[in-house]
C-alpha positions, 0 to 999 in steps of 0.5 A: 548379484544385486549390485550387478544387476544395478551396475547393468542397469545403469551402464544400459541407462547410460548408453541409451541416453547417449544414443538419445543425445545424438541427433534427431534421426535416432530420436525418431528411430528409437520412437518408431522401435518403441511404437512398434514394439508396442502396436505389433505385439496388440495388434497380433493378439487382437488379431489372434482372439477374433473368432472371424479372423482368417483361418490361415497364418497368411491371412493373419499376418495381412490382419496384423499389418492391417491393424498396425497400420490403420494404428500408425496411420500408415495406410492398410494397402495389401499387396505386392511388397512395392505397394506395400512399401509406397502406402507407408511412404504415404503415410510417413508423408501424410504424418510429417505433413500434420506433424508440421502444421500441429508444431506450427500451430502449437509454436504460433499459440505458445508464442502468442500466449508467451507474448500475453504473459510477458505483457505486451499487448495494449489495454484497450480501456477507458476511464480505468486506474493507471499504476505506474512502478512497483513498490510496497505501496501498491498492495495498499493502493489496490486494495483501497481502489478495489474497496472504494468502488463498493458495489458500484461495479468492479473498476479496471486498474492496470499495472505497468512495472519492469516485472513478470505480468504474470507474478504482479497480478498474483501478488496484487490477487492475494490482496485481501478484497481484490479478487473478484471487486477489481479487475486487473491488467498488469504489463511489464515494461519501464514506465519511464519508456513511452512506448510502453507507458501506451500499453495501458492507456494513460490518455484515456484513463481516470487518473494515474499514480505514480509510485517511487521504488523501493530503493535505488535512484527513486525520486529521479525515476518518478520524474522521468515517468512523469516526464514521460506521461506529458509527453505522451498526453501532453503538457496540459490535457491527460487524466489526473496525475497522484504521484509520491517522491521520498526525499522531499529535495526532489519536490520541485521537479517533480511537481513541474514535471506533474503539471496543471494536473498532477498532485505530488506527496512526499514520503519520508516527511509524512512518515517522519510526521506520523512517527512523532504524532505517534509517539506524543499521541498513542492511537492517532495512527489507528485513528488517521488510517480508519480516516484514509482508507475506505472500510469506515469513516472518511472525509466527504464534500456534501451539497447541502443548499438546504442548510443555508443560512445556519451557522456552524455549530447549529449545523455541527449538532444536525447530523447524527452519523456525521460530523461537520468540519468545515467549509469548501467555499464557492472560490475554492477556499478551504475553512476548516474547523470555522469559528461556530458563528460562521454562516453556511452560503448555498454556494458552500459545501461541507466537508464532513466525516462520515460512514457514507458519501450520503449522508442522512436527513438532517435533524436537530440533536441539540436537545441531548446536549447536557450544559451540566456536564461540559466540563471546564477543564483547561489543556494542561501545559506541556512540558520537556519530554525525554525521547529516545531514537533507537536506529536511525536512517535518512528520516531520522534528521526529519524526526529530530527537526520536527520534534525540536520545532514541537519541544519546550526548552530542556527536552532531550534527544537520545539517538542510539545508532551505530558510528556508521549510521550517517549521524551529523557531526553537529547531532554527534556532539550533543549540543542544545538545538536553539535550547529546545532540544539537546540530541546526544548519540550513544554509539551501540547497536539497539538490537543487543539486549544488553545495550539497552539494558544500559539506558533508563528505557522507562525514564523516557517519555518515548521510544521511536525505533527506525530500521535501515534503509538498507539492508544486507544480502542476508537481512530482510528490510524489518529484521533489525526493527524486529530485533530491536522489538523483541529486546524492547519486549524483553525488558517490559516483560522484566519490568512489568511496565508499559513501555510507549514505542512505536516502530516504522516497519518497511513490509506491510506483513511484518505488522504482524510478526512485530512484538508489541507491548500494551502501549506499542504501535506500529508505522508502516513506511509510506502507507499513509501515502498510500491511503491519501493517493487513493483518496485523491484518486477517488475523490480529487476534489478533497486534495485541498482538504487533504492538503490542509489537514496532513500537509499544511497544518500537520498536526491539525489531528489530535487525541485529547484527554476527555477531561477537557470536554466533559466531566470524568465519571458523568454519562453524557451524550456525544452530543455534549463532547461535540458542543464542548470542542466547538466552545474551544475551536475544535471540531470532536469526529470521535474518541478512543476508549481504552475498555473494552479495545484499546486499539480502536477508535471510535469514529463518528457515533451518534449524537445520541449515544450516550457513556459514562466518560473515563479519564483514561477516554481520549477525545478524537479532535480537528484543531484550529489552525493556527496563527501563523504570525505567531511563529517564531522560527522561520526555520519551522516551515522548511519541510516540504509536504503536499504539492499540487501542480494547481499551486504556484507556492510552497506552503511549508508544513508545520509542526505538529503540537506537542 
């Protein structure tokens, strides 16, 4: 019985949702039955209990029609049935009347609110951030820009991409310190289009980034946006134009299509630069983003006419939160980490790394400077180093070129990769590189535990792991990295030592899912990018200290044993660690302790402060730059870096020291 009353059930369901499918018509006839059989039914037992309805059923019924009516809005004219009959007329008239104007109402706003969430409209805005393309690195950019501004007002920053405006401003809201500091307004368009580049403003705006997408025919795109952009603000006004490129092969066009204001950064390289700085110096990462980003300490340009007339190393020992590390001169020329006689002119800046543009009264610190506790240890002299590349992607021939150009004869290349990893014959075969460094391929995939149960992993000074570029339609951008990790982890664990590896990650938020040992690290692909867009967005003037420091010089940043400064086991001020780097060139912003973080570096301390100095410290440097009539090979600066429109040469970079 159950079963055919469900069967029942069922078979009315169906014939009603067919007669519903039919047409409008019975829609409506089926909507006005429903109405009825519900307001009737009301109406006459609202009628039936008031105490001063009619006494007679005639009049009763007229109550019931009444209030049916005035219900439906159908007019409540008693009568003669042909009165009757045109009050209802009326009144389906009147409704089909206000029905319309509602529905026109109704599709005009849906539309209108349509058309804003599709972002269409145009940004009426000045001196506001221009974004330009989607990608990793947006999440970063905004992030910084929203932190920059501080509590100086919240900034605009408008976002064009050829995605939902809608899921791009809930994406970038859920970027730790955005919501509420910044104030965003996304629009979808190709930014490579003119007319929709105009929705947000670039002629009126501060400056513009430009960002390379994830994957496809980037650097190409970047140029047509660029292109673009010059097209509609001209080629010599506009706003400022900080734009990235992957391949370094597209720099030239680009920086022509950027123009007289526009700065172009490559990515691979840097990144490339970031991973081998990483796997010589561990803790240098942690070290350049508290430089980049805007929560701490950062690079600065300072007035100071009031310090004219001193020399470097008395200046260097003035400020107490600070640390002085070179000069911007009157003609625009850069001279970082100077020599500590070289006198400051009222027409210099300084350039200084500091937790505030403005940065406290000068005083003389020189006083807790202790010349007993300087020590007088020299650099130890490198040696061969043992290197292993797990995976391998378009930054692996850059890695492999500047760990070469680094290296000291006998060092060696260990590249593990699949055969179909794109692997240069001449880098399959194993061949000394100019006797410095031998690369040999090992066919096998780093992901399987027992491939790398078969290399001596603790045999090797390093161990960089790469990812693909790209990926299959199962796979995310790290997984493979991640797999790798966790083999890498496994074997530590085995062992019970330390291996030194740093990996590059495509996605920000796998940095913490990534299985990492005591002595791992990670690289986040184009971040560091990123963070050096925002700070020239923020503070343009600092491009040629940028330039000098990440591009030119490459590896102009170093962590060196504190044993070179100071003696092991001997409290002594910062004060006496900056003395003793200026004695050798250098210029001390800071130190990493492994006790009691082992992951943070500690940027500008006080001259004051004063520790007990370990030989496990290492000691945050700026170095000298150095001779370039002592470079040998020629083929050493041929990786492209930093370019400004404002240039007309292609400095190369160098390598960074090994």
């Amino acid at each position: 019985m159950a079963r055919r009353r469900s069967a029942l059930r069922d078979r009315a369901r169906y014939r009603f949702d067919q007669t519903l499918a039919r047409s409008t018509g019975t829609l409506l006839g089926w909507l006005a039955v429903c109405c009825l059989a519900v307001v009737v039914p009301v109406s006459t037992a609202l009628v039936w209990m008031d105490p001063a309805a009619p006494r007679s059923l005639s009049g009763r019924l007229t109550a019931v029609w009444r209030t049916s009516a005035e219900t439906l809005r159908l007019g409540a004219v008693t009568g003669a049935p042909l009165r009757m009959l045109l009050s209802v007329l009326l009144g389906l008239i009147a409704l089909l009347c206000v029905s319309t104007l509602v529905g026109v109402i109704t599709t005009g706003l849906g539309d209108r609110v349509a058309e804003l969430r599709r972002g269409r409209s145009m940004v009426l805005e000045s001196g506001h951030v221009v974004v330009l393309g989607w990608s990793d690195q947006v999440f970063t950019i905004v992030g910084e820009l929203a932190a920059a501004h501080g509590d100086r007002g919240r900034p605009t920053i408008a976002v064009l991409a050829d995605r939902d405006s809608t899921g791009m401003e809930g994406e970038l809201l859920a970027v730790p310190g955005v919501r509420g500091r910044a104030r965003l307004v996304c629009r979808t368009g190709s930014p490579a289009d003119p007319a929709a580049l105009a929705l947000v403003g670039p002629a009126t705006a501060a400056s513009v980034l430009v960002l390379p997408a994830a994957e496809g025919e980037a650097d190409t795109e970047v140029v047509r946006v660029l292109l673009a952009l010059r097209a509609l603000t001209g080629p010599e006004g506009g706003p400022r134009v900080v734009s990235a490129v992957r391949d370094g092969r597209r720099l030239p066009a680009a920086r022509l299509a950027a123009g007289a204001r526009g700065t172009v950064l490559e990515t691979d390289g840097t990144t490339a630069r970031l991973l081998v700085q990483a796997a010589r110096r561990p803790g240098l990462t942690s070290a350049l983003r508290d430089l980049l980003d805007f929560a701490g300490a950062e690079f600065h340009l300072a007035d100071a006419p009031h310090l004219a007339g001193l020399t470097f190393r008395q200046i260097a020992l003035r400020h107490d939160t600070s640390c002085a590390v070179g000069y911007l001169r009157a003609d625009g020329g850069l001279l970082l980490t100077p020599p500590p006689g070289a006198v400051l002119t009222a027409a210099d800046r300084l350039v200084v790394v500091a937790h505030d543009d403005r940065p406290a009264a000068p005083t003389d610190h020189g006083t807790h400077v202790d010349p007993t506790a300087i020590s007088a240890a020299t650099p130890a002299a490198d040696g061969p180093v043992r290197v292993l590349l797990l995976g391998w992607n378009r930054r692996g021939p850059l890695i492999a070129d500047l760990l070469r150009r680094g290296a000291r004869p006998g060092s060696v290349l260990d590249v593990v990769a699949g055969p179909d990893s794109g692997l240069l014959p001449g880098q399959q075969a194993g061949e000394p590189d100019d006797g410095r460094l031998a690369v040999t391929h090992r066919p096998g995939d780093p992901t399987r535990p027992e491939v790398l149960r078969g290399l001596d992993l603790f045999g090797y000074d390093s161990v960089i792991v790469l990812g693909p570029d790209t990926c299959q339609a199962d796979e995310r951008p790290d997984d493979r990295a991640l797999l790798t990790l966790l083999a890498l982890h496994s074997s530590e664990e085995t062992a019970g030592r330390a291996l030194p590896v740093v990996a590059e990650l495509h996605d920000h938020r796998t940095e913490r899912l990534a299985p990492l040992g005591r002595a791992a690290d990670t690289v986040v692909r184009g971040r560091l990018t990123a963070l050096l867009m925002a700070q020239l967005t923020h503070h343009p003037s600092l491009a040629p200290v940028f330039d000098e420091i990440f591009a030119t010089r490459g590896g102009a940043l170093d962590l060196r044993p504190a044993g070179e400064y100071v003696l092991p086991g001997r409290e002594a001020s910062f004060a006496t660690v900056v003395a003793a780097a200026l004695d050798r060139g250098q210029c001390a912003i800071g130190y990493h302790a492994p006790e009691p973080h082992p992951a943070d570096v500690v940027l500008c301390p006080r001259k004051s402060d004063r520790r007990v100095w370990s030989a496990e410290d290492r000691i945050l440097v700026l170095l000298p730059a150095p001779d370039a009539s002592a470079t040998a090979d020629p083929a050493d600066r041929d990786l492209p870096h930093i370019h400004s429109g404002r240039r007309s040469d292609d400095t190369p970079a160098e390598a960074p020291p090994a």
